[in-house]
N, CA, C and O of each residue as an XYZ file, in Angstrom:
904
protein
N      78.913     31.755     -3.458
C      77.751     32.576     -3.111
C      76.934     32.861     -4.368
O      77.313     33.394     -5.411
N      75.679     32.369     -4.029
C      74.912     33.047     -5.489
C      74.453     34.599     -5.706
O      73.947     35.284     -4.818
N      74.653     34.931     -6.715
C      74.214     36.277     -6.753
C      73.481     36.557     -8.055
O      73.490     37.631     -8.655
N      72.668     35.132     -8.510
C      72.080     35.836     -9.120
C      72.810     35.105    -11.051
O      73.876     35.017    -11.660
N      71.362     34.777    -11.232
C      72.139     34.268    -13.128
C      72.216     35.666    -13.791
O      72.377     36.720    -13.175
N      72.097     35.549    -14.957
C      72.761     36.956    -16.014
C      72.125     36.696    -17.381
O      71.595     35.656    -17.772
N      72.284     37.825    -18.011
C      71.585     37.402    -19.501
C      72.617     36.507    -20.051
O      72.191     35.802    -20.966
N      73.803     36.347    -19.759
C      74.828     35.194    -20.310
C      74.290     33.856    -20.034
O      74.321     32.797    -20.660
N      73.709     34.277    -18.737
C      72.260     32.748    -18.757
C      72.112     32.537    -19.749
O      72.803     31.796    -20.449
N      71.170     33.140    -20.055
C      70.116     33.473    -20.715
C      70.370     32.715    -22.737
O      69.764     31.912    -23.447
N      71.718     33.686    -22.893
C      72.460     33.682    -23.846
C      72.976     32.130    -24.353
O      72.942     31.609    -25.468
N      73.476     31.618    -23.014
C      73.985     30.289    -23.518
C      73.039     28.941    -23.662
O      73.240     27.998    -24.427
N      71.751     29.131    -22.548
C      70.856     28.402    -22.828
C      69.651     28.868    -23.682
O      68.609     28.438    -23.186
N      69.391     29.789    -25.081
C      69.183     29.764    -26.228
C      70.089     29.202    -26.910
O      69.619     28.175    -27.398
N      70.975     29.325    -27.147
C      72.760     28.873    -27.722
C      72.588     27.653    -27.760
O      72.871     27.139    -28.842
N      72.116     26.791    -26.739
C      72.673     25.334    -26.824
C      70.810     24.854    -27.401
O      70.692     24.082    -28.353
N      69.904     25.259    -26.895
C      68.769     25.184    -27.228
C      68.896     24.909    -29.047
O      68.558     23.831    -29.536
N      69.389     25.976    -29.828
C      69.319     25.926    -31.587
C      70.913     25.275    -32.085
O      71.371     24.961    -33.183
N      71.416     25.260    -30.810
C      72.926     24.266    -31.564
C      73.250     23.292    -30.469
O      74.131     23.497    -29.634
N      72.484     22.211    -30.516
C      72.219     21.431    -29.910
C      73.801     20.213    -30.576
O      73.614     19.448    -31.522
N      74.551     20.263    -30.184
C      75.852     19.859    -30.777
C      76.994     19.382    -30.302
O      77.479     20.252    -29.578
N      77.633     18.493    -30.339
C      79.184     18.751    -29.013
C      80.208     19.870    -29.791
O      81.335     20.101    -29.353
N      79.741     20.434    -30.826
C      80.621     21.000    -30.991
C      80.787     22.388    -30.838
O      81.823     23.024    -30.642
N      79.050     22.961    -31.012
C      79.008     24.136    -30.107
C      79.022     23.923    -28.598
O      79.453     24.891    -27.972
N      78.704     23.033    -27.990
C      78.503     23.385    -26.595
C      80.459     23.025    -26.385
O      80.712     23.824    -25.483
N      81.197     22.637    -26.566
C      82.434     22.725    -26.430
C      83.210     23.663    -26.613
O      84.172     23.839    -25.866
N      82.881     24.628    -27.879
C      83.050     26.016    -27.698
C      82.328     26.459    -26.489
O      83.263     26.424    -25.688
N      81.606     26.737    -26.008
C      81.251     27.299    -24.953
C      80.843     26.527    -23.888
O      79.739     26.700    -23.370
N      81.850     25.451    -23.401
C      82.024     24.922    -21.848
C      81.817     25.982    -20.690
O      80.979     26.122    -19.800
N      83.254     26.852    -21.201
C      83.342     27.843    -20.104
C      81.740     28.511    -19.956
O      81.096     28.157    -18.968
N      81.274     29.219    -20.677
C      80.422     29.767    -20.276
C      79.201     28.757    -19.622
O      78.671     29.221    -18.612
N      78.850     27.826    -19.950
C      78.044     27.222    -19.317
C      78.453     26.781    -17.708
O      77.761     26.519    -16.724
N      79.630     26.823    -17.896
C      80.097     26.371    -16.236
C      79.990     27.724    -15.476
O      79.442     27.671    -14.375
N      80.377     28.762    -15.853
C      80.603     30.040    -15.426
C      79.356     30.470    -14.864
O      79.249     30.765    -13.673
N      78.195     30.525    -15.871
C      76.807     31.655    -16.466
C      75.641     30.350    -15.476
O      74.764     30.713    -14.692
N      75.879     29.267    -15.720
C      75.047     28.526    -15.840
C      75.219     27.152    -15.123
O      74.109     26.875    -14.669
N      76.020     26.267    -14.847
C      76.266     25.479    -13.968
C      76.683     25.938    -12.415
O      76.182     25.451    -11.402
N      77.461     26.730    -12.438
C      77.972     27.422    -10.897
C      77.079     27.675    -10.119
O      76.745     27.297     -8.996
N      76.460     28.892    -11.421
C      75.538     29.758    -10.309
C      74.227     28.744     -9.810
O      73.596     28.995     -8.783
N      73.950     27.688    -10.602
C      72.624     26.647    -10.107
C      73.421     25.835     -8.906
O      72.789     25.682     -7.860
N      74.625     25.359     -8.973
C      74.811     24.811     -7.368
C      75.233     26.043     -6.398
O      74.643     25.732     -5.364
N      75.773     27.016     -6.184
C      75.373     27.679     -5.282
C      74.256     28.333     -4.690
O      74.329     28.738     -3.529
N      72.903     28.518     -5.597
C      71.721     28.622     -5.567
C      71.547     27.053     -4.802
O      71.203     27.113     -3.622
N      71.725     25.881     -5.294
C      71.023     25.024     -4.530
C      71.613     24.800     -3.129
O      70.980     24.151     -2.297
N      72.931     25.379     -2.833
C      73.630     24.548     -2.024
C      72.878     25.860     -0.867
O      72.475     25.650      0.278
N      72.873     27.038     -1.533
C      72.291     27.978     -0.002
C      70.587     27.705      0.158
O      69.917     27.732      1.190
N      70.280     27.515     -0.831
C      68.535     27.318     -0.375
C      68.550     26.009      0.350
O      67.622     25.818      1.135
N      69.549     24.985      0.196
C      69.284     23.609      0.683
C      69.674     24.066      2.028
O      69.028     23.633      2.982
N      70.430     24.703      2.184
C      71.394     25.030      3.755
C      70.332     25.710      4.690
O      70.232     25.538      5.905
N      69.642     26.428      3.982
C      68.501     27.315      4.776
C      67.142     26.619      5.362
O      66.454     26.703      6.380
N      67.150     25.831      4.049
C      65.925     24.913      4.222
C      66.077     23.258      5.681
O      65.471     22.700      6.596
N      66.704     23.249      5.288
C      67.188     21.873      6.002
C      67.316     22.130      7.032
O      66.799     21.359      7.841
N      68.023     23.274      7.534
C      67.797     23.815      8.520
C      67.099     23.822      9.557
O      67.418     23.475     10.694
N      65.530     24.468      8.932
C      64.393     24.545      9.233
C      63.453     22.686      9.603
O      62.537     22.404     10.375
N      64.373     21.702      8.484
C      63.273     20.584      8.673
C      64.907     19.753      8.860
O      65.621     19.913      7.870
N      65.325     19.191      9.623
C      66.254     18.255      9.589
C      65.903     16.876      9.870
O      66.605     15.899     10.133
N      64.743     17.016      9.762
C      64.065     15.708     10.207
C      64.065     15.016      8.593
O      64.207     13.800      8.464
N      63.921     15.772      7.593
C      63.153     15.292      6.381
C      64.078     14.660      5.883
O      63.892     14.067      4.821
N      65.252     14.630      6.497
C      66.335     13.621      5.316
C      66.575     14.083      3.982
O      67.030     13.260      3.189
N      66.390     15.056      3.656
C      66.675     15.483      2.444
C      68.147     15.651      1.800
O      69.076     16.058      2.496
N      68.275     15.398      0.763
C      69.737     15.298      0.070
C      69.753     16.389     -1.128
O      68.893     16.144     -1.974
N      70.564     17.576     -1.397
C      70.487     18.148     -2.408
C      71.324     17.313     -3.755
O      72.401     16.756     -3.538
N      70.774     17.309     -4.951
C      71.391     16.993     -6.774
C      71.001     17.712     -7.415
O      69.823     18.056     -7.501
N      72.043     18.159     -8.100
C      71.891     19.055     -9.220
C      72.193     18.438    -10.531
O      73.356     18.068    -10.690
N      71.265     18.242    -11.601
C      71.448     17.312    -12.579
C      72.245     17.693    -13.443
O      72.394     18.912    -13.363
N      72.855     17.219    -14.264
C      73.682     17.033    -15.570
C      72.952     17.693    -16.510
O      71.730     17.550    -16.508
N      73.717     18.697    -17.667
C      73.582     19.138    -18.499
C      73.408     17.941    -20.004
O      72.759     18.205    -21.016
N      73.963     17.011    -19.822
C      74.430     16.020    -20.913
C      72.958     14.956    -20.823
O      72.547     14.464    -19.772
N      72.608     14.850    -21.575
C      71.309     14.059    -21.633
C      71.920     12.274    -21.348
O      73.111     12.028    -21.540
N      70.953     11.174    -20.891
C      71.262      9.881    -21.191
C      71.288      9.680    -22.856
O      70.547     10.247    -23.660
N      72.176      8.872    -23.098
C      72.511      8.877    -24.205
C      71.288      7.914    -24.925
O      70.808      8.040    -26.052
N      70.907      6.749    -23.698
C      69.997      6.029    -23.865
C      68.193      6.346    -24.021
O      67.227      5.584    -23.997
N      68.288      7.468    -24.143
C      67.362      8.321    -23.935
C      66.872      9.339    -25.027
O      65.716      9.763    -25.016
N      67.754      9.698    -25.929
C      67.859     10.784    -26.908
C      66.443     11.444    -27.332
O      65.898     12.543    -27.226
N      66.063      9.812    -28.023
C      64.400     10.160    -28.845
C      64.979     11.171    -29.403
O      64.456     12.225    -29.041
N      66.035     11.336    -30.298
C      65.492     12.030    -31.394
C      66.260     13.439    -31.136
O      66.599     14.143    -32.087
N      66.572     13.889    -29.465
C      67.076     15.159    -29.329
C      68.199     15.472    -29.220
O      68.886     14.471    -29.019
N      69.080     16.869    -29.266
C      70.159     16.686    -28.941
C      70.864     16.081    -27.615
O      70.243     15.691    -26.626
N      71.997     16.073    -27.740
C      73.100     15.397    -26.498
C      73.171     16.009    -25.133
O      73.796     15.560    -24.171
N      72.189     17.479    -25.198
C      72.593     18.670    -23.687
C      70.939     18.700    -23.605
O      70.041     18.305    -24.348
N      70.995     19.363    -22.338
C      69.761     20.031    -22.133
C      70.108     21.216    -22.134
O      71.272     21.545    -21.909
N      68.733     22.436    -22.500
C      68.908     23.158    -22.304
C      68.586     24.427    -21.124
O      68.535     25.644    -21.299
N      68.405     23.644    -19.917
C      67.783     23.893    -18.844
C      68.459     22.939    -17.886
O      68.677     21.766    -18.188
N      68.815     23.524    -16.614
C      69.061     22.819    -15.970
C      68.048     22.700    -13.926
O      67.148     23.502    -13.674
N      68.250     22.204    -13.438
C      67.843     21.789    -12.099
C      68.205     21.314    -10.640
O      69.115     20.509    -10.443
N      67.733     21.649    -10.017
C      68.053     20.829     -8.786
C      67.049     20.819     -7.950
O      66.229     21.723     -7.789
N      67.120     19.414     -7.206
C      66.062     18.586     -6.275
C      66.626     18.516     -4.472
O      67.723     18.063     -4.145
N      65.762     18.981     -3.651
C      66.256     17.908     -2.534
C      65.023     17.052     -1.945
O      63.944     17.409     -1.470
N      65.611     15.762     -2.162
C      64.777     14.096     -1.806
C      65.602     13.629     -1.083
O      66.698     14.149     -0.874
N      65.144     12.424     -0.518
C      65.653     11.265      0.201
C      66.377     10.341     -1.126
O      66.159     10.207     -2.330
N      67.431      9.770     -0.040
C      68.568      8.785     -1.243
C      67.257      8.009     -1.374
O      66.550      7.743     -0.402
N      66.926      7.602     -2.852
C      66.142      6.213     -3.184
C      66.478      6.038     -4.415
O      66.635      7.076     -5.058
N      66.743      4.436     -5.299
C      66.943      4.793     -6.505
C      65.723      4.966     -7.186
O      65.779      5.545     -8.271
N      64.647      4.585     -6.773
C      63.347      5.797     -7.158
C      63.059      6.269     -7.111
O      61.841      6.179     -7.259
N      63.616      7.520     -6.840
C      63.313      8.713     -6.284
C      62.144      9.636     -7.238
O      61.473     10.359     -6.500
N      61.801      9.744     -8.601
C      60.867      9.647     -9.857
C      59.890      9.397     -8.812
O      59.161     10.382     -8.696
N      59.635      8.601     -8.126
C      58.216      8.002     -7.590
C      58.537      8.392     -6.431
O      58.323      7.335     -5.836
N      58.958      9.236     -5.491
C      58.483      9.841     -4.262
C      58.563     11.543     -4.755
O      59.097     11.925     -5.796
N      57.842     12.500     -3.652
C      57.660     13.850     -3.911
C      58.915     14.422     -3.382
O      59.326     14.341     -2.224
N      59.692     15.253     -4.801
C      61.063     15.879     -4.280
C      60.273     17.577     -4.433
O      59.221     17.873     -4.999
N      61.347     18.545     -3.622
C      61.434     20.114     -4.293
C      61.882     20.678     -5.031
O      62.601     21.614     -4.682
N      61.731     20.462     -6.094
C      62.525     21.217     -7.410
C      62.318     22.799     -7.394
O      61.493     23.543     -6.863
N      63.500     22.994     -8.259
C      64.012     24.007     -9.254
C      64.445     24.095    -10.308
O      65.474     23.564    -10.727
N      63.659     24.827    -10.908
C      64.634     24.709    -12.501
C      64.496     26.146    -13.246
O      63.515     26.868    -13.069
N      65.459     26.449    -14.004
C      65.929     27.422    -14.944
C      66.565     26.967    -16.507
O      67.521     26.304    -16.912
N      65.272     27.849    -17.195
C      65.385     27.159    -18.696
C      65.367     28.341    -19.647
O      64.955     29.373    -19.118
N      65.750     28.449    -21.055
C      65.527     29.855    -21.902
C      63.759     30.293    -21.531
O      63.799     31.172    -22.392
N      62.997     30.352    -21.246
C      61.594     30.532    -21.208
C      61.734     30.863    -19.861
O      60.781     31.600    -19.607
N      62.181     30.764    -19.208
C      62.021     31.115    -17.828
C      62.493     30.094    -16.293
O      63.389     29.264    -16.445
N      61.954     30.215    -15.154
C      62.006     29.196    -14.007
C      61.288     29.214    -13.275
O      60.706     30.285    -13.102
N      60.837     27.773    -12.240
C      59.960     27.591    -11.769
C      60.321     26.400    -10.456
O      61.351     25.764    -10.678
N      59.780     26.138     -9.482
C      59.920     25.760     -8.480
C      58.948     24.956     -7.904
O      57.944     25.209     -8.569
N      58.607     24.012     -6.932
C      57.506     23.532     -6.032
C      58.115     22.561     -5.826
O      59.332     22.391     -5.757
N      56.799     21.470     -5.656
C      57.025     20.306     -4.908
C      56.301     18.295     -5.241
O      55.082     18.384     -5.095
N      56.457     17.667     -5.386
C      55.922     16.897     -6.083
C      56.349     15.814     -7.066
O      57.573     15.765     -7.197
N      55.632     14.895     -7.821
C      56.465     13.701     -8.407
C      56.616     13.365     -9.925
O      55.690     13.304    -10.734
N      57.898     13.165    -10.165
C      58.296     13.130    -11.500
C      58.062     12.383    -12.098
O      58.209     12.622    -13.296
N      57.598     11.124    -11.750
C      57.010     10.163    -12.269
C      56.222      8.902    -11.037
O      56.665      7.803    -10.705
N      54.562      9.809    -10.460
C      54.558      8.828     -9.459
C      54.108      7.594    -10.210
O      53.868      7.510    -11.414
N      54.022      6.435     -9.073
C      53.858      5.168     -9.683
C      51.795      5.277     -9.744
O      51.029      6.164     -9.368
N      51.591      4.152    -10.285
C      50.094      4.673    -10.460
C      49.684      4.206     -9.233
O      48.999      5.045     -8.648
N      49.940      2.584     -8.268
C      49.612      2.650     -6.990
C      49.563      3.667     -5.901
O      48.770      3.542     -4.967
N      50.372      4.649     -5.993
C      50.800      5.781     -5.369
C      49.238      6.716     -5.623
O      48.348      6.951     -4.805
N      49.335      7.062     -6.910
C      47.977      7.742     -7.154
C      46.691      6.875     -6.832
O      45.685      7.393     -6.347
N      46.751      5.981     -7.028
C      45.544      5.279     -7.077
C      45.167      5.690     -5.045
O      44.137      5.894     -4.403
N      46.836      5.628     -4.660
C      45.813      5.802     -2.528
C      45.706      7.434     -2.504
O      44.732      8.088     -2.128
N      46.765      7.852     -2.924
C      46.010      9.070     -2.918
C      44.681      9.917     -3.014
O      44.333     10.954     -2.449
N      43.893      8.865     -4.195
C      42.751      9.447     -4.688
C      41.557      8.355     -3.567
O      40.373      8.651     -3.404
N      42.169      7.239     -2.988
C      40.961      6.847     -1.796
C      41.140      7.570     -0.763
O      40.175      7.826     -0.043
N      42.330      8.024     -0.488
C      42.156      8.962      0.877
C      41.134     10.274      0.294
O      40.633     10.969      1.179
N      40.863     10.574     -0.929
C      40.419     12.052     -0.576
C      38.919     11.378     -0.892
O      37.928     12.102     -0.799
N      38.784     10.005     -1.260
C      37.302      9.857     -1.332
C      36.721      9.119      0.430
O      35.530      9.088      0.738
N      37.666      8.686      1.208
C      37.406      8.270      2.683
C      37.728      9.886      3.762
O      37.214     10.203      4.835
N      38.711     10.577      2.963
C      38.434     11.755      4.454
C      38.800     12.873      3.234
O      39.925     12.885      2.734
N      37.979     13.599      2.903
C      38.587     14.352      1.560
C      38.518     15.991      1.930
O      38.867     16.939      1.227
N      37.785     15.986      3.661
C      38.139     17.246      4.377
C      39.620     17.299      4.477
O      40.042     18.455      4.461
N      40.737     16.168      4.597
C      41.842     16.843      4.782
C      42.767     16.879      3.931
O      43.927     16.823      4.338
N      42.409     17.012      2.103
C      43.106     17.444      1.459
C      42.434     18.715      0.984
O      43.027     19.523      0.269
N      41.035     18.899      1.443
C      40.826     20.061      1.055
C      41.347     21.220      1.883
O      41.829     22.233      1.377
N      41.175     20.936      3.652
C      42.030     21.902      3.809
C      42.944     22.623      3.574
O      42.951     23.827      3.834
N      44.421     21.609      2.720
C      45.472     22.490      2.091
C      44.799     22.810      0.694
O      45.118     23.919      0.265
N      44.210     22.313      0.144
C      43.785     22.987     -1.204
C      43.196     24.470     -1.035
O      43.531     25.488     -1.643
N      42.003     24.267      0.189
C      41.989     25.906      0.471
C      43.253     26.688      1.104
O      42.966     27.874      1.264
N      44.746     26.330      1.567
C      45.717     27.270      1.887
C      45.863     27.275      0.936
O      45.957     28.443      0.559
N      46.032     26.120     -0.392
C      46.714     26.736     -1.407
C      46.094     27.889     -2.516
O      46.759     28.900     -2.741
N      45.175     27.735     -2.988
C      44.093     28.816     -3.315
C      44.522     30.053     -2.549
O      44.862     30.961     -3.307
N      44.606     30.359     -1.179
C      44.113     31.449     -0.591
C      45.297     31.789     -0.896
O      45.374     32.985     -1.177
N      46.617     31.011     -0.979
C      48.373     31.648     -0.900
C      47.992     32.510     -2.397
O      47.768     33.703     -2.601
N      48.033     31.362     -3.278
C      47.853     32.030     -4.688
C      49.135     32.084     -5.711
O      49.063     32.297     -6.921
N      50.382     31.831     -4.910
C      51.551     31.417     -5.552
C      51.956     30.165     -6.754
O      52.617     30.206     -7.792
N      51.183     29.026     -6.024
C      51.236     27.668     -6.883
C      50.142     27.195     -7.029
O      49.244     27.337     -6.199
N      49.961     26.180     -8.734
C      49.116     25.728     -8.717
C      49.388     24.416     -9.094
O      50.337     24.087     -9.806
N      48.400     23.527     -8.530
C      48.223     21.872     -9.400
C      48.484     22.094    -10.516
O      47.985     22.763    -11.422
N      49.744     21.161    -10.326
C      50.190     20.917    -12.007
C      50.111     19.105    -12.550
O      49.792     18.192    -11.788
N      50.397     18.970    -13.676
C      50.296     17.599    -14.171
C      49.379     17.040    -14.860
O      48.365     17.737    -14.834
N      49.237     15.962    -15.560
C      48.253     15.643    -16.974
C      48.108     14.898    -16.124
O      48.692     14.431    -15.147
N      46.462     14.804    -17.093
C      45.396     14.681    -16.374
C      44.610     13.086    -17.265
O      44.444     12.794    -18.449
N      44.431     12.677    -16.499
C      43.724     11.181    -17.522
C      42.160     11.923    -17.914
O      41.411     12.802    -17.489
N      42.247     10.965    -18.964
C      41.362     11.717    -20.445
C      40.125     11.381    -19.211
O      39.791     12.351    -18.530
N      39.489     10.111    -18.937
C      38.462      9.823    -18.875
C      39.069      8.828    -17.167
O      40.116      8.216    -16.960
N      37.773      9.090    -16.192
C      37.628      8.959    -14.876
C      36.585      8.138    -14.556
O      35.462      8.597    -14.765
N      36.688      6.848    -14.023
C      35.435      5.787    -13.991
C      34.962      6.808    -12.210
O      33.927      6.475    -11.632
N      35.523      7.524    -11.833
C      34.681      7.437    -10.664
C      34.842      8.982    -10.550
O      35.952      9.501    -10.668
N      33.417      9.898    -10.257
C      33.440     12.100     -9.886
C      34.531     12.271     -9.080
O      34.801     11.362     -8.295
N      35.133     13.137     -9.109
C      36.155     13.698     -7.840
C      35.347     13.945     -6.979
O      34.169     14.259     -7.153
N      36.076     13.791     -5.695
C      34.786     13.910     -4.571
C      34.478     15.321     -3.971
O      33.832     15.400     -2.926
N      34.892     16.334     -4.562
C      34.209     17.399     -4.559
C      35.172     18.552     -5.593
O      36.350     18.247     -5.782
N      34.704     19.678     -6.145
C      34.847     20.753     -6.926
C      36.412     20.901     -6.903
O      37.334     20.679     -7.689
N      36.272     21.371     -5.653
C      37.732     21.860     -4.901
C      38.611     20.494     -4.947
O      39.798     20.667     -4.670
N      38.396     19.764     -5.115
C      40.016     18.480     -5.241
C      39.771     17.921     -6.723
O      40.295     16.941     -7.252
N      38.701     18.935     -7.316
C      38.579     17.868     -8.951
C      40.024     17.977     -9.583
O      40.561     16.972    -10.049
N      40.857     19.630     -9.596
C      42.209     19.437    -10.115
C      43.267     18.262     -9.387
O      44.353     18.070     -9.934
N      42.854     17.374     -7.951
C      43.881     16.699     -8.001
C      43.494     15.628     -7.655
O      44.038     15.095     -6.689
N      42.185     14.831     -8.501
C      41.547     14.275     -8.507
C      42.082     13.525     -9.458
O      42.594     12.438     -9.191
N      42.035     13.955    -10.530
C      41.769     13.739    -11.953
C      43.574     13.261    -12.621
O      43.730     12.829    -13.763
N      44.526     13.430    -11.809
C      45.975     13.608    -12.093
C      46.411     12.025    -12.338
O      45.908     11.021    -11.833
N      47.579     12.137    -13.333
C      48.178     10.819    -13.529
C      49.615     11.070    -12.479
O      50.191     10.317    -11.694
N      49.825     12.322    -12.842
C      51.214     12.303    -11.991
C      51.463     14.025    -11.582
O      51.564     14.918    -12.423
N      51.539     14.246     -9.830
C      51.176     15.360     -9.621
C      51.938     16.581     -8.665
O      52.382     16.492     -7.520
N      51.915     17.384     -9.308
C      53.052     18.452     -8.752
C      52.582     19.818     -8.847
O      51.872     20.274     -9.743
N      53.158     20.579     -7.592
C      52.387     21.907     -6.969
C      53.886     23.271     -7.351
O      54.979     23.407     -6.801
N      53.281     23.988     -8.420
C      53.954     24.763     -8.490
C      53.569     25.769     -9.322
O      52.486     25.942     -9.880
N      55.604     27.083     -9.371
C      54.871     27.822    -10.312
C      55.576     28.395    -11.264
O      56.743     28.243    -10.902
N      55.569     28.957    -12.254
C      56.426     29.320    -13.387
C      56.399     30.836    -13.321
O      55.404     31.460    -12.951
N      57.501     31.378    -13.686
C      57.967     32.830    -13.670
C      58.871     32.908    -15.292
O      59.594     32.101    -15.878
N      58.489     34.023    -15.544
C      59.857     34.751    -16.831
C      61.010     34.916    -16.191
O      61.143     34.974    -14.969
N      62.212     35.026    -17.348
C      63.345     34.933    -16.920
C      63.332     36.564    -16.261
O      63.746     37.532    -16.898
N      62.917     36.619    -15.228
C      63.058     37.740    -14.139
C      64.084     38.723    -13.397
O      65.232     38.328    -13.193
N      63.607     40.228    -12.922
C      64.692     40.357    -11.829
C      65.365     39.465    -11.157
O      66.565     39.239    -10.997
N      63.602     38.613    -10.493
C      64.529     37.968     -9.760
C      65.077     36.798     -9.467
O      65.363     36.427     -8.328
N      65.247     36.157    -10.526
C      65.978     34.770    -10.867
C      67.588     35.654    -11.180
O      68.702     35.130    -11.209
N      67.274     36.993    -11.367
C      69.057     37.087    -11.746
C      69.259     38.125    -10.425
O      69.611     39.297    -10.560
N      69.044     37.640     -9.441
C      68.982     38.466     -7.936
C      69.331     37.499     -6.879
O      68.764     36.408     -6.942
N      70.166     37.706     -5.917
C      70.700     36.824     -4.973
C      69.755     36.636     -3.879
O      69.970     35.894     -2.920
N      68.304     37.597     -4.121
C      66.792     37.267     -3.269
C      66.502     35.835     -3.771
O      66.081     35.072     -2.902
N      66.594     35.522     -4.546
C      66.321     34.052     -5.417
C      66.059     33.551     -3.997
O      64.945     33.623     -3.479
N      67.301     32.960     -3.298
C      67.907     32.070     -2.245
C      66.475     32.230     -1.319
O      65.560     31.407     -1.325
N      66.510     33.449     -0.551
C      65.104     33.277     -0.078
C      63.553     33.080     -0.611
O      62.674     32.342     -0.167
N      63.521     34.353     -2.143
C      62.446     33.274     -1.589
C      62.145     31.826     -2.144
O      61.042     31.291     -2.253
N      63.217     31.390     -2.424
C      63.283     29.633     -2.760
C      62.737     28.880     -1.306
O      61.755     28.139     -1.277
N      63.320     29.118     -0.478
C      63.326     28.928      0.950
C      61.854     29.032      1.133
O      61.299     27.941      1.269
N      61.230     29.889      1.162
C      60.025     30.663      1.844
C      59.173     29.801      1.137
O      58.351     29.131      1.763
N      59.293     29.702     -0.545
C      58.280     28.988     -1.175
C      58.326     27.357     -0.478
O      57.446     26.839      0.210
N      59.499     26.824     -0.853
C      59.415     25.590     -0.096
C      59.017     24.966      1.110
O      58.733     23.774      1.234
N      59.009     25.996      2.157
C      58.828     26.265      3.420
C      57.347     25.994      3.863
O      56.874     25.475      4.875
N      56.538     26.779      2.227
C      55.367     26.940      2.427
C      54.926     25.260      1.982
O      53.946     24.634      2.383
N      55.743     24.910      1.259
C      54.955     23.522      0.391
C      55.401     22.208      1.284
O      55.268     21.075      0.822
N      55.923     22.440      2.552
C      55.996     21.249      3.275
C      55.016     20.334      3.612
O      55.232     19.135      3.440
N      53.874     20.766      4.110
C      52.907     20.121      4.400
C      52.294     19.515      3.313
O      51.726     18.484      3.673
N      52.177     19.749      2.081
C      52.224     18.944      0.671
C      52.896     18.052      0.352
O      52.427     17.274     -0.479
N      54.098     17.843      0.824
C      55.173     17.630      0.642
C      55.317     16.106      1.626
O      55.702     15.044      1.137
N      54.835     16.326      3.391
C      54.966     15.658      3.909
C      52.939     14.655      3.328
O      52.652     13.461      3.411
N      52.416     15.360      3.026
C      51.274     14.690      2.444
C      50.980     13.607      1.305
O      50.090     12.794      1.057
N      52.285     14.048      0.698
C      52.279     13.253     -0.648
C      53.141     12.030     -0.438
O      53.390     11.075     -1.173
N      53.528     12.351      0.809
C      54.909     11.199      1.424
C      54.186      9.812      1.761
O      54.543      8.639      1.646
N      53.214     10.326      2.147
C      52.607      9.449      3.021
C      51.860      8.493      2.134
O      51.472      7.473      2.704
N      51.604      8.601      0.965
C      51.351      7.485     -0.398
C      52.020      6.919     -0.637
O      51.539      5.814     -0.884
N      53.710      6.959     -0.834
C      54.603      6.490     -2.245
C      54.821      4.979     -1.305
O      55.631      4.369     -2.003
N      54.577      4.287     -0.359
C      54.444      2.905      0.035
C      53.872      1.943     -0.897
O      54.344      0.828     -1.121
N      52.817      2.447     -1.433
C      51.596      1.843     -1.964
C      52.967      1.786     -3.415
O      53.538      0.776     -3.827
N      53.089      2.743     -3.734
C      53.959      2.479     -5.184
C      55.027      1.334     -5.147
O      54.961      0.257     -5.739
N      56.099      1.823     -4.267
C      57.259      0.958     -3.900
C      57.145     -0.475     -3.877
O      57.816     -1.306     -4.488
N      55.943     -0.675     -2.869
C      55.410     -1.954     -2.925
C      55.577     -2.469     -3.895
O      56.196     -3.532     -3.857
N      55.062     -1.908     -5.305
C      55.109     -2.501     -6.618
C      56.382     -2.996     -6.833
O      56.623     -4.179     -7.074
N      57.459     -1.831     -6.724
C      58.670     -2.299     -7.466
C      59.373     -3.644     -6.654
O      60.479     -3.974     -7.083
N      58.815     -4.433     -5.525
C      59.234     -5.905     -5.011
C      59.188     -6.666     -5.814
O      59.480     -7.837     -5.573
């Protein structure tokens, strides 16, 4: 049952953040499993239980990622992260290129939504003709999302655009290389509160229709990877 992280959170992911090491984070296994691994899969396993619930259609699969970085991967950083996460997507091994629901909790704080970790650029590229052939119906959710006020378009943005966004209101997701709806909080009441669970739920709940919107592109990507 989650009830909630702790400043021992808090504590161990600064800790591993400036002693980025196997030899501090081996001194403090326990606590990271305790403070900090546990409490993120029971957080995911009840928001996934609640959620899925609600959409059992969506095929969704909950993962909660690894603390231990690819080794193949380093660039330079240490061996851990200092933040950890969890997603629920459909099994794909590209899953990077379709829109999952994340969560994550890091020393700076946590944050949540919906969206792609690395879409493919075909993916963006239909995205951005649908909103220039019917661009009333991404503005409609752009005005729920505005009016909610919870999340915003997130993601970098290409420097320079051969063609205007087709209107004001979709220029933020117009303009995107790779794009995701969310929002960031301080390390809070209530990230260390067993309310977490809902409103994880509630937020996600709200970002379905984004969610099932952004679905409806990643063909165009996949295609590629044949």
């Amino acid at each position: 049952m989650f009830t909630g992280y702790s400043e021992k959170t808090l504590e161990f992911m600064w800790g591993i953040r400036f002693n980025n090491n196997r030899e501090w984070f081996t001194a403090h296994k326990d606590e990271y499993l305790q403070y900090l691994y546990e409490p993120t899969v029971a957080l995911g396993r009840e928001s996934y239980d609640k959620f899925t619930a609600k959409y059992p259609k969506l095929g969704l699969n909950l993962h909660v990622c690894r603390i231990y970085r690819d080794a193949r991967r380093l660039h330079g950083r240490g061996p851990y992260k200092d933040h950890l996460w969890f997603t629920f997507r459909t099994e794909n091994d590209v899953w990077t290129q379709q829109p999952v629901f994340w969560f994550e909790v890091a020393p700076d704080g946590w944050s949540h939504g919906v969206g792609f970790w690395n879409a493919a650029p075909a993916t963006m590229k239909a995205l951005r003709e649908d909103m220039e052939r019917r661009p009333e119906h991404l503005e409609k959710l752009a005005r729920r999302l505005k009016k909610d006020g919870r999340f915003q378009v997130q993601g970098e943005d290409y420097k320079k655009m051969s063609k205007a966004p087709p209107s004001e209101l979709l220029a933020p997701w117009y303009t995107k290389k790779h794009l995701s709806i969310g929002c960031d909080h301080p390390f809070d009441d209530l990230v260390c509160s067993p309310e977490l669970v809902d409103a994880l739920v509630d937020g996600f709940t709200f970002l379905e229709p984004y969610y099932q919107y952004l679905k409806t592109f990643c063909k165009a990507g996949l295609e590629d990877l044949k």
